[in-house]
C-alpha positions in Angstrom: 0.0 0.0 0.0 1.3 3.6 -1.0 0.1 6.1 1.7 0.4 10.0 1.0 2.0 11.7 3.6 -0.6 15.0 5.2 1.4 17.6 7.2 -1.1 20.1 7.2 -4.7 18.8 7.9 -5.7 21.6 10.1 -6.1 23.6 6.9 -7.5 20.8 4.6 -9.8 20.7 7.7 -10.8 24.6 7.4 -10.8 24.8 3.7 -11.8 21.3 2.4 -14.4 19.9 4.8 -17.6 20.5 6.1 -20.6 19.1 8.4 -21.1 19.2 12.0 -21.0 16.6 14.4 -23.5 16.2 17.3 -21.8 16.7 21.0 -22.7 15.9 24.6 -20.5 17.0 27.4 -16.7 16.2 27.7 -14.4 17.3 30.3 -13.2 20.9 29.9 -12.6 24.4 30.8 -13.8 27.6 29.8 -14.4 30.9 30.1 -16.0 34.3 28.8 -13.7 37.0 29.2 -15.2 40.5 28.6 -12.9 43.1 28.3 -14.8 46.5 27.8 -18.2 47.8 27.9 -20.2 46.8 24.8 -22.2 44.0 24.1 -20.9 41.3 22.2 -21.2 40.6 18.3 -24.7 38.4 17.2 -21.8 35.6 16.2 -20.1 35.5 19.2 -22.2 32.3 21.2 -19.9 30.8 24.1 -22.8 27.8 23.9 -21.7 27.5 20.2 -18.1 27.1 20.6 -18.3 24.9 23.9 -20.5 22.7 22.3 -18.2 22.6 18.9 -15.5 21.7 21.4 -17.2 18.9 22.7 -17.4 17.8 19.0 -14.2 17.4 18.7 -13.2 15.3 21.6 -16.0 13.6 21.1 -15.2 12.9 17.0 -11.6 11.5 18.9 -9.2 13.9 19.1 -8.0 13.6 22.9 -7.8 17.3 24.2 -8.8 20.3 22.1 -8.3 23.9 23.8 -8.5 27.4 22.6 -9.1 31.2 22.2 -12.0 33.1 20.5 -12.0 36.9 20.1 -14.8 39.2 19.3 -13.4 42.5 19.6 -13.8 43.6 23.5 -14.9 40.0 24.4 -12.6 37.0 24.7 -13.6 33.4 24.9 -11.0 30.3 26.3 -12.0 27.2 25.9 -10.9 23.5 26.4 -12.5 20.2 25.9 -11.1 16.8 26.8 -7.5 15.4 28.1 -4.0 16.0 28.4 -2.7 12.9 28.7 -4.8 9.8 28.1 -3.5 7.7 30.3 -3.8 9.7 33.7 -7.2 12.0 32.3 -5.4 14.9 33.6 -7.9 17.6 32.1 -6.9 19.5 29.2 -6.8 23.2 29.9 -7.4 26.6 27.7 -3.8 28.3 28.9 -1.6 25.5 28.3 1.8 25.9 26.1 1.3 23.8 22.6 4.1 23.2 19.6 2.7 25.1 16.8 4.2 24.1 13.9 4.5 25.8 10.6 3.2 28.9 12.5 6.8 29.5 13.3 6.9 30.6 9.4 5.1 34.1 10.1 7.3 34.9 13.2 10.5 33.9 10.6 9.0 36.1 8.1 8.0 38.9 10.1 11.7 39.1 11.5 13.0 38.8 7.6 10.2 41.9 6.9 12.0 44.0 9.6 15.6 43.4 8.0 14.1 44.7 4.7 12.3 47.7 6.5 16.2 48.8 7.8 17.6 47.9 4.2 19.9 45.0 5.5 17.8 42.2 3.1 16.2 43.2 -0.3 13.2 41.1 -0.9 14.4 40.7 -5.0 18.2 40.0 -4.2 19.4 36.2 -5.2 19.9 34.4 -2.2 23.2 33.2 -3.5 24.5 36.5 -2.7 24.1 36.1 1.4 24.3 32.4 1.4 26.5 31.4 -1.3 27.9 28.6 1.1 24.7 27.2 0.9 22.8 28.0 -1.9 25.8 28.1 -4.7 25.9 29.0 -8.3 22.8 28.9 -10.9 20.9 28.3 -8.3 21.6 30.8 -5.8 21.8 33.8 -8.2 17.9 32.8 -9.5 16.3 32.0 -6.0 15.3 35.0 -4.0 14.5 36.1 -1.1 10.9 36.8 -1.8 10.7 33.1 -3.4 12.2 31.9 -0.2 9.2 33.6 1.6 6.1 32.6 -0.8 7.6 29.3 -1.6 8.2 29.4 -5.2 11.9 28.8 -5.0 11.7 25.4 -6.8 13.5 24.1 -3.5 11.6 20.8 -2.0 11.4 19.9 1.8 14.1 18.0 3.1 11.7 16.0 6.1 11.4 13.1 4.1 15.8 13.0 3.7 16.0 13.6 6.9 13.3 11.3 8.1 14.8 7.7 6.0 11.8 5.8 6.7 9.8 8.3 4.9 12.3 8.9 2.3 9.7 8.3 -0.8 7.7 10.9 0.1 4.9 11.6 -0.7 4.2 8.0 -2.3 5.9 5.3 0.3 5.4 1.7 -0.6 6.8 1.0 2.8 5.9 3.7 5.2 6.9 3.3 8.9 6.9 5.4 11.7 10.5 4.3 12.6 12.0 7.9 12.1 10.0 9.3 14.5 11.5 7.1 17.1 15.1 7.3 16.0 15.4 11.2 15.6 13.2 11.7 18.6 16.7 13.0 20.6 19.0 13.4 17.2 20.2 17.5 17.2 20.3 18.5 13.4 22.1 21.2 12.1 20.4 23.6 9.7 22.6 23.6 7.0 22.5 19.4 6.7 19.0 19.5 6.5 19.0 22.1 3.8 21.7 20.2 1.9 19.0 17.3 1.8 16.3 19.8 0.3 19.0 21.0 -2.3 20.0 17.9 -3.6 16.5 16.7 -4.0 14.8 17.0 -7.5 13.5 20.7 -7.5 9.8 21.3 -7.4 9.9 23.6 -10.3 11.6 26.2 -12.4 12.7 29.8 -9.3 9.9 32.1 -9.3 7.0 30.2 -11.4 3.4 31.6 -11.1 2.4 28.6 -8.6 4.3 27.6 -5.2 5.3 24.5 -3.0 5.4 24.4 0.1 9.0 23.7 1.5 10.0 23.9 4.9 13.7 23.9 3.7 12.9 28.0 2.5 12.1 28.9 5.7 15.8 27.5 7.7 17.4 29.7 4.9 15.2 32.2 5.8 16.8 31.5 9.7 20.5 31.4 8.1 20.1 34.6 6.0 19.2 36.4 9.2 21.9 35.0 11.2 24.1 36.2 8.4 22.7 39.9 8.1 22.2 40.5 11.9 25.4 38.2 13.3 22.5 36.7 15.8 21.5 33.5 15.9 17.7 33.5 13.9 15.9 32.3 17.1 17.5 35.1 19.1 16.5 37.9 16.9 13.1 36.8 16.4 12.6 36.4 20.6 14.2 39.9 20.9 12.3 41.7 18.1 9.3 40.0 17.1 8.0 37.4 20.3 8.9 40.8 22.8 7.8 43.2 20.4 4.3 41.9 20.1 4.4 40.8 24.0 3.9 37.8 23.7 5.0 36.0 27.2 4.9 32.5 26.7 6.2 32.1 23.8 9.7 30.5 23.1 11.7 28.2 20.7 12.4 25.2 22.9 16.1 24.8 24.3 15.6 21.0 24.8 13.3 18.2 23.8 11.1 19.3 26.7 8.1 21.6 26.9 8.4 24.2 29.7 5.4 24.8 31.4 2.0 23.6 31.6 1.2 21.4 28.4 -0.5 18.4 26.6 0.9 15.1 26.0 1.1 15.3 21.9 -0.3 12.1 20.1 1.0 10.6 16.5 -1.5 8.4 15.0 0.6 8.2 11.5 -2.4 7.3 9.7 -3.7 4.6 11.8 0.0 3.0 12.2 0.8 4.0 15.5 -2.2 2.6 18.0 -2.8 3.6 20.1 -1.8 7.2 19.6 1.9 7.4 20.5 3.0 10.9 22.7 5.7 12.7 21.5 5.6 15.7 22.9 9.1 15.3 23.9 11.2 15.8 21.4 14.5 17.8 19.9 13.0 20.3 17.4 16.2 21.0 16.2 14.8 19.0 12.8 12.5 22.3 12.3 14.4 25.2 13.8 13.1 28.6 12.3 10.4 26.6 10.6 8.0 25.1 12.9 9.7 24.8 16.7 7.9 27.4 18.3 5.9 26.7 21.3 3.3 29.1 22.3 -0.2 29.6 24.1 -3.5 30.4 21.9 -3.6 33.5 23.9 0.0 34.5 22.5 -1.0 33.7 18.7 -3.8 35.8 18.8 -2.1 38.5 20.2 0.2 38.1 18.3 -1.4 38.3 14.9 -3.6 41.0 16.3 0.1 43.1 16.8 1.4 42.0 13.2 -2.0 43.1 11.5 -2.2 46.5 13.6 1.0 47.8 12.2 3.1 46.9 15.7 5.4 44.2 14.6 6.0 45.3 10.8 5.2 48.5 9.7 1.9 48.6 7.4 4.0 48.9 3.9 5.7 46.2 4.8 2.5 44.4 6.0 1.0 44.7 2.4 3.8 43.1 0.5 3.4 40.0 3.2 -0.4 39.8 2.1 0.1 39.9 -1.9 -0.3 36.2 -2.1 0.0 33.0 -5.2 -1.0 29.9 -5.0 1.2 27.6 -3.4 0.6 24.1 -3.5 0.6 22.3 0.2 1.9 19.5 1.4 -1.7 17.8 1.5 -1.9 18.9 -2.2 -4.4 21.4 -2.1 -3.6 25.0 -3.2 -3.5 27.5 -0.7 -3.3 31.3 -0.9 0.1 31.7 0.6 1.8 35.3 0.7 5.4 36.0 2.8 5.2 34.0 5.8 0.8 34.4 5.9 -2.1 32.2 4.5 -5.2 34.0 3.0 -8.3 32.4 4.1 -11.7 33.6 2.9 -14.5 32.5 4.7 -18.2 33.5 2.8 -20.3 35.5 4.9 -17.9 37.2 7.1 -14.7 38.0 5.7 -11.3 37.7 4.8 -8.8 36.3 7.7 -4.9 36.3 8.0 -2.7 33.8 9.7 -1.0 30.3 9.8 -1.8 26.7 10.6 1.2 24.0 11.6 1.8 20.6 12.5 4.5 18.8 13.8 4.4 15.6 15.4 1.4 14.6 17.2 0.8 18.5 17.5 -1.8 20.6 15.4 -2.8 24.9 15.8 -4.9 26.9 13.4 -4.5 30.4 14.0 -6.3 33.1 12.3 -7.3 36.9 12.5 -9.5 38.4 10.3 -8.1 41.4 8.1 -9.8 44.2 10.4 -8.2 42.9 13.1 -11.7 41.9 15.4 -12.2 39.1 15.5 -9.6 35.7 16.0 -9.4 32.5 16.1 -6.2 30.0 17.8 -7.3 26.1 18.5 -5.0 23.5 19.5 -5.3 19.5 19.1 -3.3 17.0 20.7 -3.4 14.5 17.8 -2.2 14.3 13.9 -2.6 12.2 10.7 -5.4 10.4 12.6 -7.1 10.1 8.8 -6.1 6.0 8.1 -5.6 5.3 4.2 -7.8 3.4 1.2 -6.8 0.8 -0.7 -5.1 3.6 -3.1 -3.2 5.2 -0.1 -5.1 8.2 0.3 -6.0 9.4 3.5 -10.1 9.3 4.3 -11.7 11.6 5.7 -12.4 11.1 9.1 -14.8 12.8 11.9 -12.5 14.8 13.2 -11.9 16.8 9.7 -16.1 17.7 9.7 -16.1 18.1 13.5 -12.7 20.8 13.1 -14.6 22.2 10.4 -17.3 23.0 12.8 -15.3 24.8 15.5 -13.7 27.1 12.9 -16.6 27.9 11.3 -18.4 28.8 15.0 -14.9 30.9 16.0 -14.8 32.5 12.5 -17.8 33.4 12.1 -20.7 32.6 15.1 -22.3 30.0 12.9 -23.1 26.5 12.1 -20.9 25.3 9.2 -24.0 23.6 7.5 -26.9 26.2 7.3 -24.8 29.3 8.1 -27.4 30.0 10.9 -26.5 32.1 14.0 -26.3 29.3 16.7 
């Protein structure tokens, strides 16, 4: 059996899938935060997104926690369990690996570099990093294809993962790589060898991207080069504490510090039960997906880069002028520099980032006026199990995810659109 790989089934989930899932109570936490004087928005139901919640521990994912916010009203939320074996209560404040929503901290700190003249978006990349990105090569791929993926370069996880080195077609996948580099410290520059010497995606600069996560570590070497600071230093001191952000950090060791969830791999129905790995060296994503964060942070966060605090609002318009960029699901996303456009029908156009990394999934989103946002964390990926073909099959998790997002989005039932 050939089984395609999904890294990204949080936004397959927002995009792709629809339905709602009926709920009863699950074990959780919650609650309604107002934080100034007027009423709330007619979408903003705390029954709506408690009982969307429940939906999805209920469809199977173990703990599902998050953040809602209508303008002066904030709504936390958590449904479910931290660790399956103990029932230890999953909670709305805990710190969660976020994955690929690393990428828009990366980019914003590249954005700032260009702001002070130090980076030009256009410039080959060959001319910063021509140790690593040499000749023909390096004098096409720029920066700004580094940043909307359509540098040609593909990702390097499947190299640097052997037992998933076919991706994403494996006639023999095995989650035997997960185990072996659980504690391995990679170097950035070996893993973006691996993406180099792989067969390119496409021609530098074509009208459609692919999603890489080998652009965004030279994204994290081209600012170690232009500011002499090592990438995850620059982005803590000028991005993470210029939006405020508190608990957020890239990790210094396989361990999460903090309160947190145990993080389940399912691996397409291979691992089961659900194996944790929420410990784990994330030195195999550095500058591309390590970050761990809260879902308070994200949304302040994104509320700070869409207000004008973290990149000024020039620079903010070149990181929304997005292409389509194929992801690593295969579905076509509206990618810009370091931010997904998502348009939701009915109420509006929102800004942000989903990520996965293993057993680990966030969706974070803000729409473009800034008032209203959406961060939700699960504790399990790749739960979809394959065909016959190898595809992965939908599953009730994807309809019951596309519930909750479509309550936090926009205060209504994803089937009839209805107010709930």
């Amino acid at each position: 059996m050939k089984i395609r790989l999904v890294f990204c089934a949080g936004m397959a989930a927002l995009v792709a899938c629809a339905g709602t899932v009926t709920a009863a109570p699950a074990p959780a936490g919650e609650r309604t935060v107002p934080t100034g004087g007027t009423s709330p928005s007619a979408g903003f139901r705390p029954a709506g997104l408690k009982s969307a919640m429940d939906g999805v521990h209920r469809a199977g994912v173990p703990g599902v926690y998050g953040e809602v916010r209508d303008a002066d009203r904030i709504w936390r939320g958590a449904s479910g369990v931290a660790d399956v074996r103990t029932g230890r209560p999953v909670g709305p404040d805990m710190r969660h690996r976020v994955g690929s929503v690393t990428k828009t901290f990366t980019a914003a700190a590249v954005m700032q570099q260009v702001e002070r003249g130090r980076i030009r978006l256009d410039a080959p990349i060959g001319g910063y990093l021509p140790h690593l990105v040499p000749g023909e090569r390096g004098r096409k791929i720029t920066v700004r294809m580094l940043l909307n993926h359509t540098s040609g370069i593909p990702d390097y996880i499947p190299y640097a993962f052997p037992s998933l080195k076919a991706f994403p077609s494996l006639p023999d996948v095995s989650p035997k790589s997960l185990d072996d580099n659980r504690f391995r410290q990679f170097h950035p520059a070996e893993l973006i060898e691996l993406g180099l010497a792989a067969p390119p995606t496409g021609e530098p600069g074509g009208p459609k991207g692919v999603y890489s996560n080998t652009n965004y570590l030279l994204l994290g070497q081209l600012l170690e080069r232009v500011t002499g600071t090592p990438a995850e230093e620059y982005i803590t001191r000028n991005v993470i504490e210029r939006a405020g952000l508190r608990h957020t950090a890239f990790p210094t060791g396989p361990r999460i510090e903090g309160p947190h969830s145990r993080m389940y791999e399912a691996f397409y129905g291979l691992i089961d039960p659900p194996r944790d790995y929420s410990v784990y060296n994330m030195s195999w994503t550095g500058t591309g997906a390590a970050l761990v964060s809260t879902m308070e942070d994200l949304n302040r966060f994104y509320g700070k880069l869409l207000d004008g605090t973290v990149v000024n609002r020039s620079t903010l318009a070149q990181m929304q002028r997005t292409i389509p960029v194929i992801a690593l699901d295969g579905s076509t996303i509206e990618y810009g520099l370091g931010l997904h456009k998502v348009t939701r029908p009915g109420c509006g156009i929102f800004w942000g980032h989903d990520g996965t990394v293993w057993g680990s999934g966030t969706m974070s989103l803000t729409r473009a006026d800034g008032k209203r946002q959406m961060s939700v964390a699960v504790n399990l990926q790749r739960w979809n199990k394959p065909d016959s073909s190898g595809k992965p099959q939908p599953h009730p998790i994807d309809y019951a995810l596309s519930t909750l997002y479509q309550q936090a989005m926009c205060g209504t039932d994803a089937q009839d659109g209805n107010a709930t």
